[in-house]
C-alpha positions in Angstrom: 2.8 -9.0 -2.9 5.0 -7.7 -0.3 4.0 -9.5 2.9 6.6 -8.9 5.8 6.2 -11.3 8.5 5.7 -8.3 11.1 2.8 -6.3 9.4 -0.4 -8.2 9.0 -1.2 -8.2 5.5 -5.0 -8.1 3.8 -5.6 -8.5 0.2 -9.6 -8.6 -0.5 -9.4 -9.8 -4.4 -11.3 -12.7 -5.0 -8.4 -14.7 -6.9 -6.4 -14.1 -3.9 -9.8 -15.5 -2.0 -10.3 -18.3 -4.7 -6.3 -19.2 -3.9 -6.8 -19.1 0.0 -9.9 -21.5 0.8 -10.5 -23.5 -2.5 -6.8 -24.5 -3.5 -7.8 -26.5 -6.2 -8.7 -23.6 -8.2 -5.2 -22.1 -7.3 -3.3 -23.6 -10.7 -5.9 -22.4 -13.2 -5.7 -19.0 -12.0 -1.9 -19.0 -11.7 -1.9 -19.9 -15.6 -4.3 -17.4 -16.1 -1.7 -14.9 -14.8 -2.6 -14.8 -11.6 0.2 -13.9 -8.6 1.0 -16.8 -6.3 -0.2 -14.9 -3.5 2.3 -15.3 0.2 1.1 -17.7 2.5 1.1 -15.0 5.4 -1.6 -13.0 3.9 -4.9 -12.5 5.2 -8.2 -12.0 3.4 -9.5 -8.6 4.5 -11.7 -5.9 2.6 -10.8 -2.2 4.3 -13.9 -1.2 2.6 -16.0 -3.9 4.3 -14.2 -3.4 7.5 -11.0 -5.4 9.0 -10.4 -7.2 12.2 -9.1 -4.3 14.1 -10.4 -2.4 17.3 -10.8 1.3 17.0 -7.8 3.1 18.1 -5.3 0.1 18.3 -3.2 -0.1 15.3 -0.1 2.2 14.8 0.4 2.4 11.6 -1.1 1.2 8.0 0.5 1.2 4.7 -1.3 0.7 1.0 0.7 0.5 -2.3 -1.5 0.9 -5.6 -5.1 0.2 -3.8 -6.8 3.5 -2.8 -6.9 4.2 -7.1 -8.8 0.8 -7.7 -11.7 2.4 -5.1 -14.7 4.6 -6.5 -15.1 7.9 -4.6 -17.8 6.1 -1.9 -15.3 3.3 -1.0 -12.6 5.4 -1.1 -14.0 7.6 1.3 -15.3 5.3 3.8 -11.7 3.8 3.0 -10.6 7.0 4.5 -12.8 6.9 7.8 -12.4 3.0 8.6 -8.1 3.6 8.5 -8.7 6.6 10.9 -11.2 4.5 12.9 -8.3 1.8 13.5 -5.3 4.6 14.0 -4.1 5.0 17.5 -3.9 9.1 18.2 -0.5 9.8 16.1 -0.6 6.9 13.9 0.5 7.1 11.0 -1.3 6.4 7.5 0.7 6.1 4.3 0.0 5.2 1.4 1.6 5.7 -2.5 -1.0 5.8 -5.6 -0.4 7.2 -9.4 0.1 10.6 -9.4 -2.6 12.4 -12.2 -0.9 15.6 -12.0 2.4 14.1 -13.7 0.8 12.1 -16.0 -1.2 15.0 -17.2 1.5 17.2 -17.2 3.8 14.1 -19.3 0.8 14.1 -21.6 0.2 18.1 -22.0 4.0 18.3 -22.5 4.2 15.5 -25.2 3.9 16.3 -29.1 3.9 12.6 -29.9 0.8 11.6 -32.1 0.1 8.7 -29.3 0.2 11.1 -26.4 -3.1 10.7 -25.5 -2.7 6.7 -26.0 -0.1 6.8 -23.7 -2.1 8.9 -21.3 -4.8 6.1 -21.1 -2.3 3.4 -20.9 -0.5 4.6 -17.8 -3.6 5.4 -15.8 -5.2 2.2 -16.5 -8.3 4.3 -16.6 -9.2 3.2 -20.8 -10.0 0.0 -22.1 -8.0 -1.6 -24.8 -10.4 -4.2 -25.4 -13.8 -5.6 -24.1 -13.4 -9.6 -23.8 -16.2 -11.4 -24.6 -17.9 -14.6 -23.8 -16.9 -17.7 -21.1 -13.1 -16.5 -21.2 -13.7 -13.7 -20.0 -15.8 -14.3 -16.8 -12.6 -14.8 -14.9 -11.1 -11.8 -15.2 -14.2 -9.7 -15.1 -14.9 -12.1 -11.4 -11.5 -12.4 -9.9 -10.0 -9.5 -11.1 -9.8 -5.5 -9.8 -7.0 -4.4 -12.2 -9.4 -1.2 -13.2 -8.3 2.1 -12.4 -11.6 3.8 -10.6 -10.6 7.0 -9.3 -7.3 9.0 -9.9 -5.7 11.1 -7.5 -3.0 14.7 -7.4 -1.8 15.7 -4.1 -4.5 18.6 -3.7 -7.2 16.7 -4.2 -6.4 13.4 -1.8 -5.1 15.9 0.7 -8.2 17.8 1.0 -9.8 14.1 1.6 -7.8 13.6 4.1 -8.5 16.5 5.9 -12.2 16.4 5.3 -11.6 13.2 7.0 -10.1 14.3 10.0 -6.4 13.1 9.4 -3.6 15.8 10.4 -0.1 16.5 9.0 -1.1 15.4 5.3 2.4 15.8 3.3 3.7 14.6 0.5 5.8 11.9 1.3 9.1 10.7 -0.7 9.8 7.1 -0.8 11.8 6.1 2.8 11.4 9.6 4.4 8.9 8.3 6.8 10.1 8.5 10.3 8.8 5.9 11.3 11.0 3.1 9.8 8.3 -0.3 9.9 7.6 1.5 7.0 10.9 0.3 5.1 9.5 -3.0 5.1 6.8 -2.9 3.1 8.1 -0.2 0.7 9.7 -1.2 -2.8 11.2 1.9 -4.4 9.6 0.7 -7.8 6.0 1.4 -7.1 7.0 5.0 -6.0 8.4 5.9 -9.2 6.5 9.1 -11.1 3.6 8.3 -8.0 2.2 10.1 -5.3 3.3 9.5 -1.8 1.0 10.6 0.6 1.9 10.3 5.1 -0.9 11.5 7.3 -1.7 10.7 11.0 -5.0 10.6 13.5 -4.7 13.2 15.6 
């Protein structure tokens, strides 16, 4: 939801598609709990491919999207960033951390850990909705949690994809400082900040 008027920002959900180029659909979604997506956003699928040459963007920045990817997207994810990266652009990117919320649920003697556990990574199902109502949210929504990530395992991505100076990043420590734009301090909290660059 965090479009800044001097990144171009992609959102590939089909409510936000639905919202975009058939408005009339826009209110029934919006009571159906739905975001009222910002006018300045464009629809764009990075596993499908987005309207950039190779080698011409400087930096890209995902919050809470690389988790809702299975491994295949994910990975091609992975080579169609570094395909648009400029040599030394810079990819980062912030996801749930596993690694702390395995250790919160190791570490926890409460009878709901393991509740708790599948709550925070999204990755259970409290409840399988049924019938008509339920076509929306199975359409128009990606809330699912299809792959988690710890910092060994996305770095070791990364590198297999050919980024370079994978670190762990902290919330505003980037040096480059577009980044402060598009970051909210909220959806770094307990989560795994990750900066890499194209060579």
């Amino acid at each position: 939801m965090c479009a800044p008027a001097n990144w171009r920002n992609f959102d590939a959900g089909p409510a936000f598609w639905l919202q975009k180029y058939v408005p009339v659909i826009k209110p029934l979604l919006l009571r159906r709990g739905f975001p009222d997506y910002p006018t300045n956003i464009e629809y764009g699928d990075v596993v499908r491919g987005l309207p950039f040459q190779s080698r011409s963007v400087g930096a890209v920045y995902c919050s809470h999207v690389l988790e809702h990817l299975a491994l295949e997207e994910f990975r091609i994810t992975l080579r169609n960033v570094f395909d648009y990266l400029r040599p030394a652009g810079v990819f980062r990117f912030v996801v749930p951390d596993l690694e702390y919320l395995a250790k919160e649920y190791l570490a926890s003697t409460a009878a709901d850990a393991a509740l708790h556990f599948m709550q925070e990574s999204h990755l259970g199902e409290r409840h399988i909705m049924r019938g008509v109502r339920s076509l929306p949210r199975l359409l128009f929504g990606r809330s699912k949690q299809f792959w988690m990530w710890d910092y060994k395992s996305i770095s070791q991505e990364l590198a297999q994809a050919g980024y370079i100076k994978v670190r762990r990043a902290q919330f505003g420590d980037s040096a480059d400082l577009h980044f402060a734009d598009v970051e909210n301090i909220g959806r770094w909290e307990n989560c795994l900040g990750v900066e890499c660059s194209r060579p």
